[in-house]
N, C-alpha and C positions, 0 to 999 in steps of 0.2 A: 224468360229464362234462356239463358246461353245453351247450344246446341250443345258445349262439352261439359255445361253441367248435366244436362239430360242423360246424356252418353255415359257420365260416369255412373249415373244410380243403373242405368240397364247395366252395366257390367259389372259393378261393385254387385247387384241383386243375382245375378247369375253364376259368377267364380269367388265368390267369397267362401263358399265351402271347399273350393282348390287350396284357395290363399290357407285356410284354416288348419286344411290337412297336408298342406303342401307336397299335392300328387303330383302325376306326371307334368313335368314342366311344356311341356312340347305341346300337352292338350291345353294345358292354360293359355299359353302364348295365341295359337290357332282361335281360340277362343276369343280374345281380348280381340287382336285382327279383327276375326268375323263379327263380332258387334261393330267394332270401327267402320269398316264397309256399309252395313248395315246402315247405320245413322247417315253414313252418306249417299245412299241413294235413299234415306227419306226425306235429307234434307235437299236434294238435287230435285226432287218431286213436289215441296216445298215449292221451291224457287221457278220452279216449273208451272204450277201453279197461279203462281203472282204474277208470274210474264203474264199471263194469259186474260189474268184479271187487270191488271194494267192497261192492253191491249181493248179490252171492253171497254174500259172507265175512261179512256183516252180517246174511244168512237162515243160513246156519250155526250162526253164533255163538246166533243165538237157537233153533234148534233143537237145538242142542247143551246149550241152557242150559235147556230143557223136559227134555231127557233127564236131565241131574244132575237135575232138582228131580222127576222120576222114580224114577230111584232113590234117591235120600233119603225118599220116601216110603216106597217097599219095604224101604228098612232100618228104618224103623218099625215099619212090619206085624209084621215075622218079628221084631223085638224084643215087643212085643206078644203073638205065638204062640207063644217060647218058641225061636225057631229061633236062637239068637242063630249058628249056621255059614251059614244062611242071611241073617242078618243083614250077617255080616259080607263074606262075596262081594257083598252089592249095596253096601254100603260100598266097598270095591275099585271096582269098575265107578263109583259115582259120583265118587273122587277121579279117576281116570283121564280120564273126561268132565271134570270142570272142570279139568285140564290142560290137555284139548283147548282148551278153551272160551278158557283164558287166551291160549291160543298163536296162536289166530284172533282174539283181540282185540288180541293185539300186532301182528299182520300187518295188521288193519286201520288200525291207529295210524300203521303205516310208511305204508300208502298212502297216508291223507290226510296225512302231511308231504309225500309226493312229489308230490299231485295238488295241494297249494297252493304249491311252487315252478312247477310247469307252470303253473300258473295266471299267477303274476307272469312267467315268462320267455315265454309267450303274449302278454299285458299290453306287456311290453316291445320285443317284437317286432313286433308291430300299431301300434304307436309308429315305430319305424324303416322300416318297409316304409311308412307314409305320408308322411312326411321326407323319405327317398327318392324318394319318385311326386312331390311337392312340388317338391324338386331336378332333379326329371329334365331338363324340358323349360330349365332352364339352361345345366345340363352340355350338353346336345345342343347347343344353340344357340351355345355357348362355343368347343365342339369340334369344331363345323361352320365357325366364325368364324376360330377356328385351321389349318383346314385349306385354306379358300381363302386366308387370307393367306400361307401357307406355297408355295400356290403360284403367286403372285403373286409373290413372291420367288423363285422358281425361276426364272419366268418373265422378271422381270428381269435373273436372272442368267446366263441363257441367252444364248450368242453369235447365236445364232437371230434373236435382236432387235435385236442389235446391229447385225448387217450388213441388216435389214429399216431401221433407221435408217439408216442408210448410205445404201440406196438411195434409201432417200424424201430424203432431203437431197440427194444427185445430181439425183433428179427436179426437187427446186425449182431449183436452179442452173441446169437447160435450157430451164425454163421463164423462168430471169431473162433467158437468152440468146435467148431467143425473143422475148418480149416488148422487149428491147433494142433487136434486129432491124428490127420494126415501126416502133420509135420514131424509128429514126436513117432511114427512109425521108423523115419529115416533117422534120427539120431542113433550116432553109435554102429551105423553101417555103412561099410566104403562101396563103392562100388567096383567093376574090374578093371577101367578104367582109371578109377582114383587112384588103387592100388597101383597101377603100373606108371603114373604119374609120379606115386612118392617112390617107385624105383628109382626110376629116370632122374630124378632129383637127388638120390644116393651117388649114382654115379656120377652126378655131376661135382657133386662135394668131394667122391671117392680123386676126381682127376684131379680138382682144386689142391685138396691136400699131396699130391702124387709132388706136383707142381710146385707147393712152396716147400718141402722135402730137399728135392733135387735142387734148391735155388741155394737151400743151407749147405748142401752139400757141396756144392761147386765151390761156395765160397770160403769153407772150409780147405780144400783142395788149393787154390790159391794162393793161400797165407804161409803154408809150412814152408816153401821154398826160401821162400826170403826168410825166416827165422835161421836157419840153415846158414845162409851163406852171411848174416849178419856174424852169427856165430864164429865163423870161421875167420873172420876179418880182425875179429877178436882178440883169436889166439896169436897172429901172426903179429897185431902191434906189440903185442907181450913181450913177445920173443924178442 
């Protein structure tokens, strides 16, 4: 089984009632990380692990592989001395040993295919677990961003506010009434200054007229002369 299928059912089993009731975004995210971590240092302990057992099956093998070339010496001697019964039991004993030999170099072979897929799905997961720390403080920010407009819109939609408008709109209306109140005391009253204002503006009219009076006047004064001595100019072609 792949390390990020595993990973998924630990996380999928543990925030699934987050996802469900989609609470606080910031504890889910934190979450999802901290399992992510989590599976990496088991699978770092894993691989840690198989070093180690590697390291043993790789001292085996080579001391298993001194012992055949042991016996294969001894089957020499006693071929040599004439034992060839002796010969032949350490014959026995060294096929047996390079059986062994073969069969710890095949368990070794398994382990380093499996210690270099741990290595890329370690690789790949140190990838995503930084992606995600990357990611985070958006999501939070996103799902913080969401949660106060969500209740802002509650908030609006709350009758609570409604009749809080309500009341605050009645409040301005008694204060129009009040302020109305005051107003309608000063209608219809001057004050002693008003009054001496619409003097001052009397006489200002008073000189205005004084002024176009005197304008008609002069130019009246004007005119008669000459009617006069046209007149007289008059009688003398006559004559």
């Amino acid at each position: 089984m792949s390390i990020f299928s595993r990973m998924s059912d630990i996380v999928n089993s543990n925030i699934n009632s987050l996802l469900d009731k989609a609470e606080d975004p910031e504890k889910m995210v934190k979450l999802i990380i901290q399992e992510m971590e989590e599976t990496l240092v088991e699978v770092r302990t894993t691989s840690a692990r198989a070093i180690a057992d590697r390291k043993e099956l790789q001292r085996r093998s080579e001391w298993l592989s001194d012992e055949a070339n042991e016996w294969g010496r001894k089957v020499e001697v006693s071929i040599h001395k004439g034992r060839d019964d002796l010969a032949k039991a350490a014959l026995q004993e060294q096929n047996r040993t390079v059986e062994t030999v073969e069969s710890v170099n095949s368990e070794i072979e398994l382990l380093n295919s499996t210690m270099s897929k741990l290595g890329e799905d370690i690789s790949a997961l140190q990838l995503k677990i930084k992606d995600a720390k990357i990611r985070q403080n958006a999501i939070i920010i996103r799902g913080k961003a969401a949660q106060s407009r969500l209740g802002v819109k509650r908030q609006l939609h709350d009758s609570n506010i409604d009749d809080a408008m309500l009341r605050f709109e009645d409040y301005e209306r008694k204060m129009d009434r009040l302020e109305g109140q005051i107003e309608s005391y000063d209608i219809g009253q001057q004050s002693l200054a008003d009054e001496i204002r619409v003097l001052e503006g009397d006489e200002d009219l008073e000189k205005q007229l004084a002024s176009i009076k005197a304008g008609i006047s002069g130019s009246k004064t004007e005119k008669t002369p000459d009617t006069t001595i046209e007149a007289s100019n008059g009688n003398q072609e006559t004559e």
